[in-house]
GUFI-810425 format. One line per field, with one value per residue (C-alpha): residue number from 1; x, y, z; residue in three letters; chain. Coordinates in steps of 0.25 Angstrom, whole numbers, plus 5000, padded with zeros to 4 digits. Layout:
N
num	(NUM | ...)
px	(X | ...)
py	(Y | ...)
pz	(Z | ...)
residu	(ALA | ...)
chaine	(A | ...)
END
This chain:
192
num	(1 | 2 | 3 | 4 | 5 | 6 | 7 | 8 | 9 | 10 | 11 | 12 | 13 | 14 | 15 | 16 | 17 | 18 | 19 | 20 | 21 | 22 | 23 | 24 | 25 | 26 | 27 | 28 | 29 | 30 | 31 | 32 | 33 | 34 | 35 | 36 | 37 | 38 | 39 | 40 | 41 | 42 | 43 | 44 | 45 | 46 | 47 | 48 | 49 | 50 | 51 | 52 | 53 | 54 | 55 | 56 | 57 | 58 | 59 | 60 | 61 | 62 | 63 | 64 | 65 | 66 | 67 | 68 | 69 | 70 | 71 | 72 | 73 | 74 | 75 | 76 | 77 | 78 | 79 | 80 | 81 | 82 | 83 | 84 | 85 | 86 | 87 | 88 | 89 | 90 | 91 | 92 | 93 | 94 | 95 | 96 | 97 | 98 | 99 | 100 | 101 | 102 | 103 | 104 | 105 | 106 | 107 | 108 | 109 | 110 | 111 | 112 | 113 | 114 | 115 | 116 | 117 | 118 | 119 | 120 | 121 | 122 | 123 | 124 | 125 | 126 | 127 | 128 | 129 | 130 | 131 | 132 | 133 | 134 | 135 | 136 | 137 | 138 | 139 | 140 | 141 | 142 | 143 | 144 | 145 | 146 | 147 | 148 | 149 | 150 | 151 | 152 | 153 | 154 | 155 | 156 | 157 | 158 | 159 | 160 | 161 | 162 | 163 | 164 | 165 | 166 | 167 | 168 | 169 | 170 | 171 | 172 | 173 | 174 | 175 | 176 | 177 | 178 | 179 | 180 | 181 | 182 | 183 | 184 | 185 | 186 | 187 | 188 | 189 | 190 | 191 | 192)
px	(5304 | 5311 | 5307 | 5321 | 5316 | 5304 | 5300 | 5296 | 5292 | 5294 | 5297 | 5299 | 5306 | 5304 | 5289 | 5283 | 5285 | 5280 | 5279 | 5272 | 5262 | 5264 | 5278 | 5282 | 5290 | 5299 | 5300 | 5309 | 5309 | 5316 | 5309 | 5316 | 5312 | 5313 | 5317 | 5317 | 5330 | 5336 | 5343 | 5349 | 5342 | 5340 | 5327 | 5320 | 5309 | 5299 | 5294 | 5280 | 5274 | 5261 | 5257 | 5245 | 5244 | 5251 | 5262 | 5269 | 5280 | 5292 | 5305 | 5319 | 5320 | 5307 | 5315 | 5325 | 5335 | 5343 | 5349 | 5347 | 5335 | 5331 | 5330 | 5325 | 5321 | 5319 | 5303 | 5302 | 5288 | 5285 | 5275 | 5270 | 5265 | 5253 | 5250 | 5240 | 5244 | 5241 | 5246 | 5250 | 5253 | 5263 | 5264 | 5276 | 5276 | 5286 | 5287 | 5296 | 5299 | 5291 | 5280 | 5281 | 5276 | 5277 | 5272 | 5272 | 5270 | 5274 | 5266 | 5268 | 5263 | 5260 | 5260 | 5252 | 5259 | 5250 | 5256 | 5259 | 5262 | 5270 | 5264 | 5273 | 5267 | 5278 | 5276 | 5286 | 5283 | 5292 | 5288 | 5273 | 5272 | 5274 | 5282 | 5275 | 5282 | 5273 | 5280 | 5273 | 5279 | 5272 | 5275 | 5267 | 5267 | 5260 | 5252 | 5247 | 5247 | 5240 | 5243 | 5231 | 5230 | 5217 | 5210 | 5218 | 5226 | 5240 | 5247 | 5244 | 5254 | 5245 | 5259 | 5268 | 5269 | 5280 | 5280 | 5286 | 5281 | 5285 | 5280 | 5283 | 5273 | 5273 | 5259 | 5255 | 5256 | 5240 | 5238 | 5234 | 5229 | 5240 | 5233 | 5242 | 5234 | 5240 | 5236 | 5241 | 5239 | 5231 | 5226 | 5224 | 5227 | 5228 | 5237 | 5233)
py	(4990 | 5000 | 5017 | 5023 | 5036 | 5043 | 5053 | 5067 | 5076 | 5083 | 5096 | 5102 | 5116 | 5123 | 5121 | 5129 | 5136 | 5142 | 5142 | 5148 | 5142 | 5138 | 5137 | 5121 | 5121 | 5111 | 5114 | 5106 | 5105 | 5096 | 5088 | 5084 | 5073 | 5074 | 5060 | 5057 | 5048 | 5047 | 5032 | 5038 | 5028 | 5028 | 5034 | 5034 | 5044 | 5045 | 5057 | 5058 | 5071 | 5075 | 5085 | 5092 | 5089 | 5096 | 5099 | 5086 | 5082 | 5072 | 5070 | 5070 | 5058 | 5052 | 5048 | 5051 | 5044 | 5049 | 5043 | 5058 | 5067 | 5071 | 5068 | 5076 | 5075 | 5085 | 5089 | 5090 | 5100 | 5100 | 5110 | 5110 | 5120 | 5120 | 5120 | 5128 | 5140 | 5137 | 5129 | 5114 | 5107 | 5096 | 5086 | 5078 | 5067 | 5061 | 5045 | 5037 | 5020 | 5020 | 5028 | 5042 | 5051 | 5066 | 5078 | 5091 | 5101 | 5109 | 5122 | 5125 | 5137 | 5138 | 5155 | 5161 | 5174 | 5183 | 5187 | 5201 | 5212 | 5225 | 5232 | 5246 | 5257 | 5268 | 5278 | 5288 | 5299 | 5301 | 5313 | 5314 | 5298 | 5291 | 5279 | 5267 | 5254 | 5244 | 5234 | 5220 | 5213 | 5201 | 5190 | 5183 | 5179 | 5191 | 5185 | 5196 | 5212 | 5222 | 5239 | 5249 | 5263 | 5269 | 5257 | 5255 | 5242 | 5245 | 5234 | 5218 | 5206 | 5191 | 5185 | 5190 | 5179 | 5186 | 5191 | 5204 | 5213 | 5227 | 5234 | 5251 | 5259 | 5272 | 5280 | 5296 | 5303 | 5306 | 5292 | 5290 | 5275 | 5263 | 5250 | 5239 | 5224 | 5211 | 5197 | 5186 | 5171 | 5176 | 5189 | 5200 | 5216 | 5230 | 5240 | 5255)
pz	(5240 | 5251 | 5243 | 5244 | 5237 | 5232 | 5222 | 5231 | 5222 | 5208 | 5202 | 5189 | 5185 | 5178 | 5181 | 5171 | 5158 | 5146 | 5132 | 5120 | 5114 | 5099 | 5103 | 5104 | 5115 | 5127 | 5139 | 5150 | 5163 | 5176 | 5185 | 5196 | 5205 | 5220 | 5225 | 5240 | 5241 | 5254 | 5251 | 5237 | 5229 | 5214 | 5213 | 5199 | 5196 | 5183 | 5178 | 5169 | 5165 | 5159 | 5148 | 5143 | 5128 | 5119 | 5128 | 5130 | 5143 | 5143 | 5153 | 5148 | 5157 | 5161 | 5175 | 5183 | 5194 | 5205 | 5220 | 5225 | 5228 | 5214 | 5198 | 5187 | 5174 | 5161 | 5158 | 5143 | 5139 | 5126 | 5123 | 5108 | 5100 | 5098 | 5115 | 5117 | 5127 | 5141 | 5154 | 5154 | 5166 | 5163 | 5174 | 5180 | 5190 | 5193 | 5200 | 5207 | 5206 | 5220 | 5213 | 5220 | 5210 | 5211 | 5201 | 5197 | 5186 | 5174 | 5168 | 5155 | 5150 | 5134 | 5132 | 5121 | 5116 | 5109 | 5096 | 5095 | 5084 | 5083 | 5071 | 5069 | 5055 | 5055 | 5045 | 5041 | 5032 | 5019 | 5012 | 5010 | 5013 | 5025 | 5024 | 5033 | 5039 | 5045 | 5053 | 5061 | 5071 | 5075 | 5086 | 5075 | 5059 | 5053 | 5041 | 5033 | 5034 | 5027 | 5029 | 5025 | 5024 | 5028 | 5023 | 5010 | 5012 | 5005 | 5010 | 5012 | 5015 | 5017 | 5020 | 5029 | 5036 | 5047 | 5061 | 5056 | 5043 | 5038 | 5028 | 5023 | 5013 | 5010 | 5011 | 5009 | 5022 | 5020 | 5024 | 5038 | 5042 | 5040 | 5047 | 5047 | 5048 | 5051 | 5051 | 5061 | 5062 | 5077 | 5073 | 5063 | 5068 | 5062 | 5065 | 5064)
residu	(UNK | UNK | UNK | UNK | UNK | UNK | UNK | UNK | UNK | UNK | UNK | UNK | UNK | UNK | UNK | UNK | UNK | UNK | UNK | UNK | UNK | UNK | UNK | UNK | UNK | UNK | UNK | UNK | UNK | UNK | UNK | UNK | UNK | UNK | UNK | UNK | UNK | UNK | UNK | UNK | UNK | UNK | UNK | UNK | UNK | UNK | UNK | UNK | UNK | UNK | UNK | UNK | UNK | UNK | UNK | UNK | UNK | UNK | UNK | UNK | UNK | UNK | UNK | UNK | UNK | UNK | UNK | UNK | UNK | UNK | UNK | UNK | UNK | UNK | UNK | UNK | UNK | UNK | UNK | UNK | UNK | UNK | UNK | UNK | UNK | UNK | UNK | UNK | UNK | UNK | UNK | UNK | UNK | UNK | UNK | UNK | UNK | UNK | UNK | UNK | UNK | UNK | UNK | UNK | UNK | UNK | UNK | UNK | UNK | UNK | UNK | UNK | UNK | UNK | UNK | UNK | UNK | UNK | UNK | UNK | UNK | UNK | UNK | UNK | UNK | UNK | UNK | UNK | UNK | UNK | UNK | UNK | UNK | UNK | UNK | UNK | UNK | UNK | UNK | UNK | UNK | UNK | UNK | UNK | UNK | UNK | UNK | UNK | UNK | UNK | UNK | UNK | UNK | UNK | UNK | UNK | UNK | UNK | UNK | UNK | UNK | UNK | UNK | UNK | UNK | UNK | UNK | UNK | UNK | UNK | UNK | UNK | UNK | UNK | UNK | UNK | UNK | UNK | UNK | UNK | UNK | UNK | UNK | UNK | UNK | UNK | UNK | UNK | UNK | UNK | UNK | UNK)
chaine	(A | A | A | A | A | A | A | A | A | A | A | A | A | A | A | A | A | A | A | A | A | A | A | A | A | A | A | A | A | A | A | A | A | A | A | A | A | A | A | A | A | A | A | A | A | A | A | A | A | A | A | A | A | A | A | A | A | A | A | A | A | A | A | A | A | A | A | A | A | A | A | A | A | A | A | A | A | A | A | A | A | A | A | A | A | A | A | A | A | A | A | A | A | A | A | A | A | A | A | A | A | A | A | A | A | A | A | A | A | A | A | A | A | A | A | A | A | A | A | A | A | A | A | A | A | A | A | A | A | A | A | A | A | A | A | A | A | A | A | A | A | A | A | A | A | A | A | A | A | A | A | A | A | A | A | A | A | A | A | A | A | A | A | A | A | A | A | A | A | A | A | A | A | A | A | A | A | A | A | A | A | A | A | A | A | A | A | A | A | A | A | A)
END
């Protein structure tokens, strides 16, 4: 049988991108197929790819066709949740009914963001007292919180269960020491 085409090369694009980790995410992509065709004939190419485990690849259409130069085809990434952060290099060939293959690659990049809280203690003073707001903003659940004076605890909340907490008391103004402490699923903190 006379070749009339073959498969050149591959490319993907975008080649690369990002996600957070615990975050169960697709991502697409096209792959386009370089066909050298110079007779215009009907030239068929199948696309494969390749994965590290949990992340998990698949193609709209697992082929493509064409009497010109180039076909393409849609990357599906399916990236789970529990995908520990990192680099994953998925792999694609590509191959031809004459059995040309040709290959490339795909970063993906599972980002871990730190959590992060804004803990404000605002007092304003009311007469002989000073009137105290506590507010916690967390990119992450806060589970409990508890607010001492000096070392007295006056204030304790095991189920808060929210990324945002407020809370106002009113102490004496002869009271010095407010320490706020708060409690994560990732870490315990306290606030002075």
């Amino acid at each position: 049988e006379q070749i009339s085409y073959s498969l050149i090369s591959i490319s993907v694009n975008p080649n690369s991108g990002s996600v957070i980790s615990g975050q169960s995410t697709t991502l697409q992509s096209t792959v386009t197929a370089d066909i050298d065709n110079p007779y215009n004939a009907q030239a068929t190419v199948s696309f494969y790819c390749n994965a590290p485990s949990p992340v998990t690849c698949s193609f709209t259409q697992p082929s493509c066709t064409t009497t010109g130069n180039s076909c393409s085809t849609t990357l599906n990434i399916n990236v789970p949740s529990n995908t520990n952060p990192g680099t994953y290099t998925i792999t694609i060939t590509a191959r031809d009914d004459y059995g040309n293959t040709a290959s490339t690659t795909y970063n993906l990049n599972v980002i871990m963001i730190l959590p992060s809280t804004n803990v404000s203690v605002i007092p304003v003073i009311s007469g002989n007292n000073y009137n105290v707001l506590v507010n916690i903003n967390s990119t992450v659940n806060i589970n409990s919180v508890s607010i001492y004076i000096n070392t007295d605890m006056i204030y304790s909340n095991n189920s808060v269960n929210s990324r945002i907490f407020s809370y106002e008391f009113t102490i004496p103004i002869s009271y010095a020491n407010i320490t706020v402490c708060y409690n994560t699923s990732s870490y315990l903190a306290c606030y002075k």
